[in-house]
C-alpha positions as MATLAB code, in Angstrom:
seq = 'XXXXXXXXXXXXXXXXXXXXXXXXXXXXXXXXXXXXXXXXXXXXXXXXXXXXXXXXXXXXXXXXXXXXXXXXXXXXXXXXXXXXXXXXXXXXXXXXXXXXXXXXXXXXXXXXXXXXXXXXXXXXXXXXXXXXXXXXXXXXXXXXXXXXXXXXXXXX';
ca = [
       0.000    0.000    0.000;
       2.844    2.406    0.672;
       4.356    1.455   -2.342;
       1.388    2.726   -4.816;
       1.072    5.651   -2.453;
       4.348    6.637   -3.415;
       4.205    6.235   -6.663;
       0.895    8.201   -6.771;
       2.489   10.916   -5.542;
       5.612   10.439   -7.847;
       3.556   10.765  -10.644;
       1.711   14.019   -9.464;
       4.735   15.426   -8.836;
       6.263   14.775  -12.562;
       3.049   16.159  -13.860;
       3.364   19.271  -12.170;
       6.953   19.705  -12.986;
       5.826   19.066  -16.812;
       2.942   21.075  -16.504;
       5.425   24.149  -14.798;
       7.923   23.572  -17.301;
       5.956   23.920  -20.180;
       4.456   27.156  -18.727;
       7.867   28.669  -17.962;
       8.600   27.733  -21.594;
       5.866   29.501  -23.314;
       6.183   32.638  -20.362;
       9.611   33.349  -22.038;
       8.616   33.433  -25.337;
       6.018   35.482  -24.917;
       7.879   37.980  -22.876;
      10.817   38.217  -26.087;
       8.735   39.064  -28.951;
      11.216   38.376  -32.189;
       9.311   41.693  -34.195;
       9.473   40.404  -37.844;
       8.863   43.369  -39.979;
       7.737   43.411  -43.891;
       9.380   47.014  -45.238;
       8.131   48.936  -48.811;
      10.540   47.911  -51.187;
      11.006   50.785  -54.202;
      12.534   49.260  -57.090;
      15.106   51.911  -58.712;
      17.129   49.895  -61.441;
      18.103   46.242  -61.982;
      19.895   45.498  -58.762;
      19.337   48.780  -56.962;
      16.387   49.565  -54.007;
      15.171   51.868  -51.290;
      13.810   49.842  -48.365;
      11.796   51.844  -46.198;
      10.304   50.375  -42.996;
       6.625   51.156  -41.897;
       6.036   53.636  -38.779;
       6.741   52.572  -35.357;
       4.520   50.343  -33.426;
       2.037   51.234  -30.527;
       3.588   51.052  -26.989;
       6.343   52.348  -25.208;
       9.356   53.183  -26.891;
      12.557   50.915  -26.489;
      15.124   53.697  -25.583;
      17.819   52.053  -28.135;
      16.325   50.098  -30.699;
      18.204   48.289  -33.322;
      17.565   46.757  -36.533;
      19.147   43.736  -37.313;
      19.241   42.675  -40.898;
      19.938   38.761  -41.345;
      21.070   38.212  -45.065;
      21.489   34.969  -47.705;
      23.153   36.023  -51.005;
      21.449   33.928  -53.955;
      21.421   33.481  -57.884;
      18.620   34.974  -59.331;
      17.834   32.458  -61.646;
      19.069   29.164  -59.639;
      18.444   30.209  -55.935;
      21.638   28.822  -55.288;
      24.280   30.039  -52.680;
      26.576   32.974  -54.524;
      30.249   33.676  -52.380;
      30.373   37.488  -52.617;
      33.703   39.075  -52.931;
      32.573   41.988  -50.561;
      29.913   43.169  -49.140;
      29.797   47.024  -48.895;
      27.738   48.894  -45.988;
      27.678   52.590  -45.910;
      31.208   52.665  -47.731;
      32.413   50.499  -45.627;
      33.470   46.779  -46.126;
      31.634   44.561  -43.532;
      32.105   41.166  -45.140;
      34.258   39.124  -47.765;
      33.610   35.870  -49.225;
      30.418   34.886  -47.932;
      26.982   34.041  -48.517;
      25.172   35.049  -45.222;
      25.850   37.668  -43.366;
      24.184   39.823  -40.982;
      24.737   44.066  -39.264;
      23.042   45.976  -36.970;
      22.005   49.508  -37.731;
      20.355   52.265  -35.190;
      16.494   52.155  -34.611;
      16.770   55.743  -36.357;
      18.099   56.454  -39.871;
      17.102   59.450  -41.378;
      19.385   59.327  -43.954;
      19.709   56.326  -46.442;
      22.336   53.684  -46.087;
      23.152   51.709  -48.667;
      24.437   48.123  -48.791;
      26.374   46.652  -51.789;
      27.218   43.402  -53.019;
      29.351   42.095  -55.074;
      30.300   38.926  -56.814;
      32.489   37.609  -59.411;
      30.418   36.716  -62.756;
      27.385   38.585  -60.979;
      25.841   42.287  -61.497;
      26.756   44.172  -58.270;
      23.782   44.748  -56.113;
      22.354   47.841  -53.692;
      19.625   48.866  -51.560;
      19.014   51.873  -49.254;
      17.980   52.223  -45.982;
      15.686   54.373  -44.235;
      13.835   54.180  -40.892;
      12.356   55.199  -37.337;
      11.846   52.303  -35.452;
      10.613   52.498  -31.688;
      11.510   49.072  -31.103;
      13.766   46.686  -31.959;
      12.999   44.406  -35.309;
      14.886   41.648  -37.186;
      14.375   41.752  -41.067;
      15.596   38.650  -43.393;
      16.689   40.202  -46.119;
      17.202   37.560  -49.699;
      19.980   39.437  -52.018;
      19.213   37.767  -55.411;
      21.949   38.434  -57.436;
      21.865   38.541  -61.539;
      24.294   36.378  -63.375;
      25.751   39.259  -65.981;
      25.355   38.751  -69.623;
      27.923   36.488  -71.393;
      27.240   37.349  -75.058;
      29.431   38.563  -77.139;
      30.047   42.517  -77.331;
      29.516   43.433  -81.446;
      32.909   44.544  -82.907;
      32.684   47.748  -85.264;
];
């Protein structure tokens, strides 16, 4: 009898340590929202854009917010991995030889910064930023790079 007592209470105990844990688990995912934001994306030229990102959200301002740009470099045509040679940000080299990379700008650019990539055999690629973010967001950003044209140039 003392036996199955125990074990009764065993087994209440593991369900409330489940049922606690799995709270605890969803309580800290709700309290670190991952803000995933879609931005207006103004085609300029063949490889070239001004991202803009939509107005702040309700709430209390964060008082340093950041936007984090996560980036995969792909072929156009293929959707295949590209190696870029360099990646450019605000004249400034912030990569080489990758295919993913990722920065962190300010939560307020009033300005436009523009990020360039380049690759061997590819057209080189830029878009602008511009925003006014109140709280911190993460934006995936696809770079789909055009393969450049291998006919022949016409001799005169």
């Amino acid at each position: 009898m003392k036996k199955l007592g125990i074990i009764s209470i065993a087994i209440a105990l593991l369900a409330i340590g489940v049922i606690a844990s799995a709270f605890l688990k969803r309580s800290k995912e709700t309290t670190i929202p991952e803000l995933i934001i879609t931005p207006m994306v103004t085609k300029l030229a063949p490889g070239e854009s001004i991202v803009t990102f939509p107005e702040p959200v309700e709430g209390t301002p964060e008082p340093n917010p950041r936007l984090t740009v996560i980036a995969k470099i792909r072929d156009a045509a293929t959707g295949e991995p590209v190696i870029a040679s360099r990646v450019i940000l605000g004249g400034e080299v912030i990569a080489e030889d990758v295919s993913e990379f990722k920065f962190t700008l300010p939560g307020e650019v009033l300005d436009y910064v523009f990020l360039e990539v380049q690759a061997p055999g590819y057209e080189e690629w830029k878009i602008g930023f511009r925003h006014h973010l109140s709280h911190s967001r993460t934006y995936p950003l696809q770079v789909n790079l055009v393969p450049r044209s291998t006919k022949p140039v016409p001799q005169a």
